[in-house]
MARVOFI-187613 format. One line per field, with one value per residue (C-alpha): residue in three letters; residue number from 1; z, x, y. Coordinates in pm, 1 decimal, m for minus. Layout:
residu	[ALA,...]
num	[NUM,...]
pz	[Z,...]
px	[X,...]
py	[Y,...]
This chain:
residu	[UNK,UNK,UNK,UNK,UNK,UNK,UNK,UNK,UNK,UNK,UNK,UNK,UNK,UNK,UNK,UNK,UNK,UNK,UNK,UNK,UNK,UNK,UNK,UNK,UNK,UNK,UNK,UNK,UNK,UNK,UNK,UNK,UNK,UNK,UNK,UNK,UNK,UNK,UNK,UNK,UNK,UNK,UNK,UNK,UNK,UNK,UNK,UNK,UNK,UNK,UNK,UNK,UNK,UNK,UNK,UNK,UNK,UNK,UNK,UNK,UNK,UNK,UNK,UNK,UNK,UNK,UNK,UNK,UNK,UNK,UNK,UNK,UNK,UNK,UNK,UNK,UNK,UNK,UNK,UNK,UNK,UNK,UNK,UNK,UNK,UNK,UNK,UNK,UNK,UNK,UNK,UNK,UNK,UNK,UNK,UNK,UNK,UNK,UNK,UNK,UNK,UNK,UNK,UNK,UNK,UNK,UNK,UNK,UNK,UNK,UNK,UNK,UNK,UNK,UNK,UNK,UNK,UNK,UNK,UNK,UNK,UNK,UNK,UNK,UNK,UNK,UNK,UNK,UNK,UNK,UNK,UNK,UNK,UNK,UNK,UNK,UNK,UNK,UNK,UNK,UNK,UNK,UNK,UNK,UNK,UNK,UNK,UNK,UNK,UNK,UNK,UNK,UNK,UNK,UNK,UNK]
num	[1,2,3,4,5,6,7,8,9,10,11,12,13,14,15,16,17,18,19,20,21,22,23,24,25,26,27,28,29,30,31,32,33,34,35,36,37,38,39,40,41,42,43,44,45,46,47,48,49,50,51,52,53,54,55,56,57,58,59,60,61,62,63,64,65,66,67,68,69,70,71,72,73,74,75,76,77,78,79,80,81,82,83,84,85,86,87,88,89,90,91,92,93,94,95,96,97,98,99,100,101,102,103,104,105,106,107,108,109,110,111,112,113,114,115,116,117,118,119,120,121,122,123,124,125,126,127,128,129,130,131,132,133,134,135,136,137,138,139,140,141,142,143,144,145,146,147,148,149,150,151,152,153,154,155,156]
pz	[m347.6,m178.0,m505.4,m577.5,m198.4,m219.4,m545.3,m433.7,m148.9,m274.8,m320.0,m617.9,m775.5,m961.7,m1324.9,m1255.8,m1315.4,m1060.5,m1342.4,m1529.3,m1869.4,m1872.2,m2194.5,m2052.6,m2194.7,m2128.0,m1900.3,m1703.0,m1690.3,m1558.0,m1268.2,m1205.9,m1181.3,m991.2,m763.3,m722.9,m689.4,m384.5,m241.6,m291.0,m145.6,203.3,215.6,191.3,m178.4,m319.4,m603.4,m705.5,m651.9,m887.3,m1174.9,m1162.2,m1160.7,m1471.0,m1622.7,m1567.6,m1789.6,m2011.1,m2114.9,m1984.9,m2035.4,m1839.1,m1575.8,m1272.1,m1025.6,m1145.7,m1243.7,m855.7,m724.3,m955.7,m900.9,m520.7,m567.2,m765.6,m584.9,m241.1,m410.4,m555.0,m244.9,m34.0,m258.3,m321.5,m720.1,m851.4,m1199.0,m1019.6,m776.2,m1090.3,m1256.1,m997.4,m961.2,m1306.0,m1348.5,m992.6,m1233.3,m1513.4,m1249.1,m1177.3,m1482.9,m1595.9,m1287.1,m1099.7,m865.5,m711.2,m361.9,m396.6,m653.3,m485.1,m142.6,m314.1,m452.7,m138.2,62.4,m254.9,m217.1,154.7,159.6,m91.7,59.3,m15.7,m171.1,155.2,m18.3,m284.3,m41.7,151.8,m141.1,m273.3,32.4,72.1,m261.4,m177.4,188.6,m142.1,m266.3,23.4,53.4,238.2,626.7,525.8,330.1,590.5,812.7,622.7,526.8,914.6,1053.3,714.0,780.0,1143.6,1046.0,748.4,1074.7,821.8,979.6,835.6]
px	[m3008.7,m2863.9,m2735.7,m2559.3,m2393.3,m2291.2,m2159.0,m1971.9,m1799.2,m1739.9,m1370.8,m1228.7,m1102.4,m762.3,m797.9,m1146.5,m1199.3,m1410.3,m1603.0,m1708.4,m1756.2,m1734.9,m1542.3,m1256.8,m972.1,m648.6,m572.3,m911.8,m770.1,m458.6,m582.9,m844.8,m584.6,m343.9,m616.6,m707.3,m336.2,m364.7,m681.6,m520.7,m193.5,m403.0,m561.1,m250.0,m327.3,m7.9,m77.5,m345.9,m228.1,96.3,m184.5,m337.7,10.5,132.7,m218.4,m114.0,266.7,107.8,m125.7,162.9,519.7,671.9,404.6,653.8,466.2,379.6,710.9,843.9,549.0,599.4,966.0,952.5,687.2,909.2,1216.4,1019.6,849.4,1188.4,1380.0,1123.8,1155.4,1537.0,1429.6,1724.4,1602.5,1261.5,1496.2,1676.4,1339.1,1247.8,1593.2,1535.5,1214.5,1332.8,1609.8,1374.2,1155.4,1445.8,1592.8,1286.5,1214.7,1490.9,1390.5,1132.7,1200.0,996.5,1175.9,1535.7,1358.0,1276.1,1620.8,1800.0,1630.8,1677.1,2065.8,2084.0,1880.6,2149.3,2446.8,2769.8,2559.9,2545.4,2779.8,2526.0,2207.6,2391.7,2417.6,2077.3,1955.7,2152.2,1984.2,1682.6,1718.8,1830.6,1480.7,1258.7,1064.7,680.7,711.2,533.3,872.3,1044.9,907.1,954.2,1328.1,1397.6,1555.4,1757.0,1829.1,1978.5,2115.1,2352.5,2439.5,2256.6,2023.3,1715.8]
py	[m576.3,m907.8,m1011.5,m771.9,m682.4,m1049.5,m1055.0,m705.2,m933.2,m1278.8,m1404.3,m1362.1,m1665.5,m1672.5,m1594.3,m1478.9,m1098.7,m884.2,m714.9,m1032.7,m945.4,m576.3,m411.9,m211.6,9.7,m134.6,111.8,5.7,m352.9,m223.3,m57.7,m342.3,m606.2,m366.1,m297.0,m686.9,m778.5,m556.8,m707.5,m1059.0,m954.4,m807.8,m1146.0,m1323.0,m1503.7,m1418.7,m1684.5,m1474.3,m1162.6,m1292.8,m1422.6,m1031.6,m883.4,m1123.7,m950.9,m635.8,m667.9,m880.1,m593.2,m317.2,m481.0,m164.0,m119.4,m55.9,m146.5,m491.7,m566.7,m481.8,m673.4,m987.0,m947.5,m948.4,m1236.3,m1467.4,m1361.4,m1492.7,m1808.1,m1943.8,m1837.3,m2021.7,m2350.6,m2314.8,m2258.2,m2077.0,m2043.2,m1845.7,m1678.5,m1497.9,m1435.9,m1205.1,m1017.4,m985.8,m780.5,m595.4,m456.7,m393.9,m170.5,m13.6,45.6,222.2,428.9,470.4,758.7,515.7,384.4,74.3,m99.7,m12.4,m154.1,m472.5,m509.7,m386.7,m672.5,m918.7,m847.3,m824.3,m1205.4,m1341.4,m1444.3,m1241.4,m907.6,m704.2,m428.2,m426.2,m449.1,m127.1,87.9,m14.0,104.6,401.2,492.3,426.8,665.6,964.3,900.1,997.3,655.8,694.7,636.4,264.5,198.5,300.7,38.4,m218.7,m131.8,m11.3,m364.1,m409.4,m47.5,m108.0,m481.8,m305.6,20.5,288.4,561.0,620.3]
């Protein structure tokens, strides 16, 4: 019973899969690495939670919600070490998200903060987020977008 409740609790490691050798459907992988990306993002392993994301579109090219994650995750990384080229990368597969789900809020918040953190996009980071206020985002999205909200003068 310790065995296991340990092995239940122990760190993943990055590129290291929480069901070990398991065979799962593809959509099983999916939602495993989606679900570890999570885990990895709460404990602040955003490496890791990138690796499980990258997982995820290689086995699901158009999975939305990886391609908003890895986009914001790039986007950050390259911004962080002035890395154009990975700065791009991330806009990139934030437009892809977008492009192929366009009535969801998260990929429009992602953008909208992309284009209000890149100088001389603020008209672009306004209207992202006036889209993304049309598309009834969760109250948690509305957190997060609130200061970009009052920065740019639009009510929430």
């Amino acid at each position: 019973m310790g065995v296991l409740l340990w092995s239940a609790v122990s760190p993943r490691q990055a590129g290291n899969s929480i069901t070990g050798d398991l065979s799962l459907s593809n959509a099983q992988k999916v939602q495993q690495y989606l679900g570890e990306a999570q885990v990895d993002i709460a404990d602040g392993d955003a490496t890791t939670a990138l690796d499980a994301y990258q997982n995820v579109l290689a086995i699901a090219p158009k999975n939305v919600a990886a391609l908003t994650q890895v986009g914001w995750l790039e986007f950050s990384a390259g911004s962080s070490s002035q890395d154009l080229k990975v700065m791009r990368v991330g806009v990139d597969d934030l437009r892809k998200a977008i492009a192929l789900a366009p009535k969801l809020a998260a990929p429009r918040l992602y953008y909208a903060i992309v284009a209000d953190a890149t100088p001389g996009n603020q008209a672009l980071a306004k209207s992202q987020f006036e889209v993304f206020l049309d598309l009834k985002p969760s109250p948690g999205q509305l957190a997060v977008a609130r200061p970009f909200l009052v920065k740019l003068g639009l009510k929430s």
